[in-house]
N, CA, C and O of each residue as an XYZ file, in Angstrom:
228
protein
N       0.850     -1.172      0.000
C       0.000      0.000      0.000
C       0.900      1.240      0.000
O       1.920      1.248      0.689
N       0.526      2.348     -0.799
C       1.149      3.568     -0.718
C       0.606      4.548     -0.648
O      -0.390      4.620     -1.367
N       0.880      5.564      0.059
C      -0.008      6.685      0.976
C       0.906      8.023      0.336
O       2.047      7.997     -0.126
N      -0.048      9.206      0.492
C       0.609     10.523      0.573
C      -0.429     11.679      0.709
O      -1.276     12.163     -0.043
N      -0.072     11.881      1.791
C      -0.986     13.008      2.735
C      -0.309     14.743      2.482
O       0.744     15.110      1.962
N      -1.339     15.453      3.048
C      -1.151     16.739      2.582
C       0.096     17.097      2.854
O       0.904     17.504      2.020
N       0.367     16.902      4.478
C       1.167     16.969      5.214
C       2.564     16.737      4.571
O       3.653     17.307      4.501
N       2.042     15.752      4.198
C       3.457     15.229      3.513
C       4.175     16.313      2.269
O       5.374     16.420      2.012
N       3.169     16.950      1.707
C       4.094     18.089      1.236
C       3.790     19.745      1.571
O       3.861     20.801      0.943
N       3.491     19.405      2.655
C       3.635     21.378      3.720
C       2.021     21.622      4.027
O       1.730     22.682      4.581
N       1.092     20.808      3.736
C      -0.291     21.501      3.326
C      -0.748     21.045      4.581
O      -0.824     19.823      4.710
N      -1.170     21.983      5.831
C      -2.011     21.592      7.150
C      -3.390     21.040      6.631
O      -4.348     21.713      6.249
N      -3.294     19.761      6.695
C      -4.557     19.089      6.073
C      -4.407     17.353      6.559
O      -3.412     16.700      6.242
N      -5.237     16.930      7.139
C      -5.438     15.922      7.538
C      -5.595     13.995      6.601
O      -5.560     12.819      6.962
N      -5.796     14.907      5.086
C      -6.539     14.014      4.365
C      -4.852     13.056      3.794
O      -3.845     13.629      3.378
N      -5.015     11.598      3.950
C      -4.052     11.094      3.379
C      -4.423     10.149      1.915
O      -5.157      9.170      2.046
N      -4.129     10.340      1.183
C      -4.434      9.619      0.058
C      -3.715      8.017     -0.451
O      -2.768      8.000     -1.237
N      -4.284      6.801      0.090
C      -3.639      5.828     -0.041
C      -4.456      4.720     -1.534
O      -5.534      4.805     -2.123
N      -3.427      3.894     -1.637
C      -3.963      3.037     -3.278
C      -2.615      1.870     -3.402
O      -1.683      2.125     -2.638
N      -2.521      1.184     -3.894
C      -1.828     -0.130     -4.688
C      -0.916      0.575     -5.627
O      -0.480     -0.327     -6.342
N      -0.339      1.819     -6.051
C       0.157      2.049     -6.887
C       0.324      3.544     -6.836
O      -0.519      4.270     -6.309
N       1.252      3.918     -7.307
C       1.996      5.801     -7.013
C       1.013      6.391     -7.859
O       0.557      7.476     -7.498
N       0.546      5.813     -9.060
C      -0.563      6.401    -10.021
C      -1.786      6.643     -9.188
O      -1.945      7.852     -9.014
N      -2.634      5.962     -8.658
C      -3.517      5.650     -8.260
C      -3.777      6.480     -6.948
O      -4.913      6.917     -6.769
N      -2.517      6.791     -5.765
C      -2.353      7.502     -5.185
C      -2.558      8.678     -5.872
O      -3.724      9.064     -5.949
N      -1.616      9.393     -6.435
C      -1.806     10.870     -7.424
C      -3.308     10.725     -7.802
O      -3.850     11.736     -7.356
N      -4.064     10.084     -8.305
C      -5.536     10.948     -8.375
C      -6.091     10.718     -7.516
O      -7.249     11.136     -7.496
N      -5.682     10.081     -6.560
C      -7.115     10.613     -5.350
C      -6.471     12.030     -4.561
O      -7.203     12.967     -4.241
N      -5.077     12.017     -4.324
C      -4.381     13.272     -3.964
C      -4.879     14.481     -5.075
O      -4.975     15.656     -4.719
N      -5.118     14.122     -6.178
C      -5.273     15.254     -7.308
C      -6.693     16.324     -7.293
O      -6.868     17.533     -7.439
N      -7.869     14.700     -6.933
C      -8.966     15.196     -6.846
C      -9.445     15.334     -5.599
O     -10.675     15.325     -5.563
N      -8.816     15.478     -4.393
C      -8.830     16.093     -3.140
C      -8.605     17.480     -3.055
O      -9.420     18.236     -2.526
N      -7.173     17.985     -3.720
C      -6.361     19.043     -3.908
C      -7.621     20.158     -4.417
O      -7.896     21.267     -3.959
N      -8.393     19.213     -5.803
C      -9.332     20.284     -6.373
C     -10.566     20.237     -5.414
O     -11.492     20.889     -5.896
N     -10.759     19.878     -4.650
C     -12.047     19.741     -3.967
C     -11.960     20.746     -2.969
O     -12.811     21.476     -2.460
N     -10.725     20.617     -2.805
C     -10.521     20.986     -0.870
C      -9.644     22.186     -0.727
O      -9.796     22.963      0.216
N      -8.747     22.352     -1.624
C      -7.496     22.992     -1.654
C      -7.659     23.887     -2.467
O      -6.732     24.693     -2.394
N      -8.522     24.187     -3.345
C      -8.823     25.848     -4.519
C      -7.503     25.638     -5.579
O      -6.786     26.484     -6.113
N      -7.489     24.159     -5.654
C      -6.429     23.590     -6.856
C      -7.444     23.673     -8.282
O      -8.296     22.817     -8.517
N      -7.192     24.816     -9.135
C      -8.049     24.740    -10.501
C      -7.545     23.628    -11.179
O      -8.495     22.928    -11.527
N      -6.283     23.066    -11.582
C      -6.134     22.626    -12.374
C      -4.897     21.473    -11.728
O      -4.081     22.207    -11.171
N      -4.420     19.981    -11.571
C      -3.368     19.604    -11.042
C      -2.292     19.875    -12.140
O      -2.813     19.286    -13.087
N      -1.414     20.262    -12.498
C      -1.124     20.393    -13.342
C       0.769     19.182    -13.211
O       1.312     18.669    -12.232
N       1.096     19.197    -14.475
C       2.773     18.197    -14.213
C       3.145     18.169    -13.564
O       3.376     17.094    -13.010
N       3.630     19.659    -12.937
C       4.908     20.528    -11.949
C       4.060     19.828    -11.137
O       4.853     19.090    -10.552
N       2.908     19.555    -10.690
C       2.507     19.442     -8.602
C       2.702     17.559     -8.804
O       3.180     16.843     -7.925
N       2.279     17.136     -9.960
C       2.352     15.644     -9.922
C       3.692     15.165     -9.539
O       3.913     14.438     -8.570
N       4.761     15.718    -10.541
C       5.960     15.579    -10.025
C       6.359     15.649     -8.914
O       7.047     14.789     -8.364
N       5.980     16.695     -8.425
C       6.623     17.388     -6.863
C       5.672     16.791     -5.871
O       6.048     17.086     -4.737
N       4.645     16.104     -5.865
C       3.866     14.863     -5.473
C       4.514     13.571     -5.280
O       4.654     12.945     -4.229
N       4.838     13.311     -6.303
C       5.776     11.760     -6.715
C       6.538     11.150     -5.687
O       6.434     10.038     -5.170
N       7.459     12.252     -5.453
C       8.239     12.271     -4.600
C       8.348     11.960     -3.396
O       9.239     11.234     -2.958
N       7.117     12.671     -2.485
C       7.080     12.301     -1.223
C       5.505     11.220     -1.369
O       4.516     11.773     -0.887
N       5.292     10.018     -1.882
C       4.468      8.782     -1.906
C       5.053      7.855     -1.166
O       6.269      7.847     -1.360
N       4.705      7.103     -0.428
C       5.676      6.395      0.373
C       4.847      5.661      0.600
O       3.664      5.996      0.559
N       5.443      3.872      1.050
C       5.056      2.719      1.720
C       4.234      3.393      2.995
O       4.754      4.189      3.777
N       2.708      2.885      3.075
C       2.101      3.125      3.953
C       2.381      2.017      4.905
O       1.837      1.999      6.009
């Protein structure tokens, strides 16, 4: 399982986004971001800079 919470990249936010796969993680992180976070658009640059901190839950 692999997880990545707001927290995990600076954002005071509780919500952790976990899935079977770093892909799978990134859109539930993506479509949280736009829900919750006044994210218009996820765009490369945040996926990338996302990527990064996904980690073994």
């Amino acid at each position: 399982m692999k997880a990545l919470g707001c927290k995990d990249v600076g954002v005071e936010c509780s919500f952790v986004a976990k899935g079977k796969t770093t892909e799978e993680v990134l859109k539930k992180a993506a479509e949280h971001a736009t829900k919750h976070h006044g994210i218009k658009k996820v765009t490369k640059d945040y996926l990338d800079s996302w990527r990064k901190h996904v980690h073994e839950a």
